[in-house]
Each structure stands twice: as C-alpha cells, then as structure tokens.
C-alpha positions as CSV (number, residue, x, y, z in Angstrom):
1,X,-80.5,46.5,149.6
2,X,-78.8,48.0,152.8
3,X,-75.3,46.7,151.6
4,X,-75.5,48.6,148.5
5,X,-76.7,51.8,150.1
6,X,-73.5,51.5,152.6
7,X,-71.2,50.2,149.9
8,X,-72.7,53.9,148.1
9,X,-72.7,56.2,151.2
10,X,-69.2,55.0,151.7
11,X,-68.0,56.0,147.9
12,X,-70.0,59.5,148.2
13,X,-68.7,60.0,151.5
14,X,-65.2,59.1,149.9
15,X,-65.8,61.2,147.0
16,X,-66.7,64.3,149.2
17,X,-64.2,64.3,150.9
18,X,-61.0,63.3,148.3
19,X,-60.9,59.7,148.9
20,X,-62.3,58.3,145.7
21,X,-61.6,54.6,146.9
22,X,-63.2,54.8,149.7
23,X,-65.0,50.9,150.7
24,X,-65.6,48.6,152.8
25,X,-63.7,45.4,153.7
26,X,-64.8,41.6,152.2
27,X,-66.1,42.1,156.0
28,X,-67.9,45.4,155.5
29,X,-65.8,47.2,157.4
30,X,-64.3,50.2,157.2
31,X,-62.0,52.6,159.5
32,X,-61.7,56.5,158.9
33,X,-59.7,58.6,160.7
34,X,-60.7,62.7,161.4
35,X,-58.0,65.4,163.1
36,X,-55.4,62.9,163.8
37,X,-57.9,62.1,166.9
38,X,-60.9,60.4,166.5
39,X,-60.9,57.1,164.6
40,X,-64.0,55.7,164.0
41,X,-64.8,51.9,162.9
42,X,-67.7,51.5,160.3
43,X,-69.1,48.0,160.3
44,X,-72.2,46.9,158.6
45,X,-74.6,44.2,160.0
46,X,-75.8,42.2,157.0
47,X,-78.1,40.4,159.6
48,X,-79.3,43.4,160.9
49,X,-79.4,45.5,158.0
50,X,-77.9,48.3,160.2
51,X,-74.3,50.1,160.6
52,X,-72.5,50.1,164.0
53,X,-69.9,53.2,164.5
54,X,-67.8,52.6,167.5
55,X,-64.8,54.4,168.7
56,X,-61.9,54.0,171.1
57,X,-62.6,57.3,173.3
58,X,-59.6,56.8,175.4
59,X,-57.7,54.5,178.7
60,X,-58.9,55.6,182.0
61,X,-56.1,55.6,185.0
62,X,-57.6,52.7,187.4
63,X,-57.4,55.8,189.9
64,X,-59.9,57.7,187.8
65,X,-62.2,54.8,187.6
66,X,-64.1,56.3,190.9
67,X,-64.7,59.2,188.9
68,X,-65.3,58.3,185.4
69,X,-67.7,55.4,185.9
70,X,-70.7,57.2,187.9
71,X,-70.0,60.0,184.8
72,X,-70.2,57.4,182.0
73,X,-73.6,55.9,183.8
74,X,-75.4,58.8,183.7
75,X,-74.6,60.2,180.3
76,X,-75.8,56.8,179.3
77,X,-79.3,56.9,181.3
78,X,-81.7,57.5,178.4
79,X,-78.3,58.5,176.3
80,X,-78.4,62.1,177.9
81,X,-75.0,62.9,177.8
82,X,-74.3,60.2,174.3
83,X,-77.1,61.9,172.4
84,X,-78.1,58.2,171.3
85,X,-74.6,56.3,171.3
86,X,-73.5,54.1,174.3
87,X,-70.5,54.6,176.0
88,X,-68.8,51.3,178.0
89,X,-65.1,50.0,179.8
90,X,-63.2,47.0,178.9
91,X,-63.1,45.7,182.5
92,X,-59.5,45.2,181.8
93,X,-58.0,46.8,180.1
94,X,-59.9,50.5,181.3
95,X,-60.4,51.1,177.4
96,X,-63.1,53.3,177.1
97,X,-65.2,52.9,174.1
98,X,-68.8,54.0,172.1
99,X,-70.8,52.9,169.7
100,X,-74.1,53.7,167.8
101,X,-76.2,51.5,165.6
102,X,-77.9,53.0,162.9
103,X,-80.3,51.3,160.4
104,X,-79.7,51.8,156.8
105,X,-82.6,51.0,155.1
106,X,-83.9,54.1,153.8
107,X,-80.3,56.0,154.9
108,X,-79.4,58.6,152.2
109,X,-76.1,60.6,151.9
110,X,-77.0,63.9,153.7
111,X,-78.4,61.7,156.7
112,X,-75.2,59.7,156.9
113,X,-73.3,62.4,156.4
114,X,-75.0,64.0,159.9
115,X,-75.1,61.0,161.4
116,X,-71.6,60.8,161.0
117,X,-70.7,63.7,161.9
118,X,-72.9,64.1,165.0
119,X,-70.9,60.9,166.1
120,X,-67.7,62.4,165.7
121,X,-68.8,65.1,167.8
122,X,-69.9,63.1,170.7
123,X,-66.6,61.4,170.5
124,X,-64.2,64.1,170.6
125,X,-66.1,65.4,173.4
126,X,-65.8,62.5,175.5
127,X,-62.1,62.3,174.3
128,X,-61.4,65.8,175.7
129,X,-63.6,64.6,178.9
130,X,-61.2,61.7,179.5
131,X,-57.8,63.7,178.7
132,X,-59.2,66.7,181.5
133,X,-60.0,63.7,184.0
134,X,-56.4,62.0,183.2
135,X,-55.0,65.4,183.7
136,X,-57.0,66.1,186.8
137,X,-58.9,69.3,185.7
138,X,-62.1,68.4,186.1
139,X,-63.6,66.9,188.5
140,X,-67.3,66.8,187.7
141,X,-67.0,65.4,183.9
142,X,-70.4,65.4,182.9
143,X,-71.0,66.7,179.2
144,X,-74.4,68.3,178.5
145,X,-75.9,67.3,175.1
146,X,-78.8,67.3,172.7
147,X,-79.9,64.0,172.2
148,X,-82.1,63.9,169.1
149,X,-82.5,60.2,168.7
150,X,-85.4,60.3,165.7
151,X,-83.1,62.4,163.1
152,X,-79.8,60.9,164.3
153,X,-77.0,61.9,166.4
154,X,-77.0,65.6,167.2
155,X,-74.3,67.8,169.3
C-alpha cells in the first residue's frame, strides 16, 4: 500500500509543480532539486514502509570542525535545532549531511507536501549555517527551531 501512496504523492507533487513525470526509480528513488541549492534524495523503504529524505548540507573546512561538531550535537539533542531530522559527518570526507524518515502509511498529499517542505527549510538553514562558518561570520552557529515532531517537520 505505502508504495502506491509514494509512487502517487510523487505524481501529484510532480503535477503541482509542472513536472508531470515525476517517479521514482526501479529502486524507489527519486532526486529533486529546489533554488539551484538544496537537493534532496527521496528514497522509499519497502521494508519499512517509510520514506527517508536526506540531503548533502555542505563540506566542513577540517579547521571548522572544532566549531561545527559541538553545533551539530546539540541541534541534534532531542532534534532541537533539526526540528525532527538528524544531521551527521562523513568522518572523511567532512560531508555534512541530514535525513528524516517518515512513515507513509496513512501519508496524504497536503502532509507530504509540508513535510517536504518543512525539510527543505531545515536544510537551507543549515546550508546558510555552514557557508557563514566556512566564511568565518559566525561564530556561535546554532539555529533556533520549532520542532513539531507529531505533524511533521515544521520551520
């Protein structure tokens, strides 16, 4: 059941927005891009019956890791700066990324669409948050949000 209802939030979303194609992969994946910024993966979970959205939020400088790690902690302590997503470093290569899992069971299109959304506004906060720390203009990067985990992602 959950495939269909992503295979049909994925066509309305596409619909709504002038992408009548829009679908996943054979792998149920799909990638859509916002602002020539933020790209953000959808993959569906056929075991778990839920969507994952992850985004690459930036590189850190390894002498901004000092920084930016105590920052990425916190916000991720009961997800009070993610507003429900996780935010986490490739060891290696400093790639920051975050992701949220959703369950799609009884998602309909309104409730993607904010979930979406909500997700992309996390993101491009973070992504300005990384670009001011890679610039040096902040020094204290510590985003205050609303987390609203029961209805979704909220900014």
């Amino acid at each position: 059941m959950s495939l269909s209802n992503y295979k049909q939030l994925l066509s309305e979303l596409g619909n709504s927005t002038g992408i009548p194609d829009l679908a996943p992969d054979a792998d149920n994946y799909c990638c859509l891009g916002f602002d020539d910024k933020i790209i953000v993966h959808l993959q569906f979970s056929t075991d778990r019956e839920a969507l994952m959205l992850f985004s690459q939020l930036g590189k850190i400088d390894e002498d901004k890791t000092t920084l930016l790690y105590p920052r990425i902690l916190k916000a991720n302590l009961f997800w009070q700066g993610t507003a429900g997503a996780t935010i986490g470093v490739d060891d290696e290569t400093r790639e920051v990324l975050m992701c949220y899992q959703v369950p799609l069971q009884f998602m309909d299109f309104p409730k993607f669409q904010e979930v979406l959304e909500g997700f992309i506004n996390i993101a491009e906060l973070w992504i300005n948050t990384l670009e001011a720390i890679q610039r040096g203009e902040i020094s204290n990067p510590s985003p205050k949000l609303r987390a609203n985990m029961p209805g979704g992602i909220k900014a």
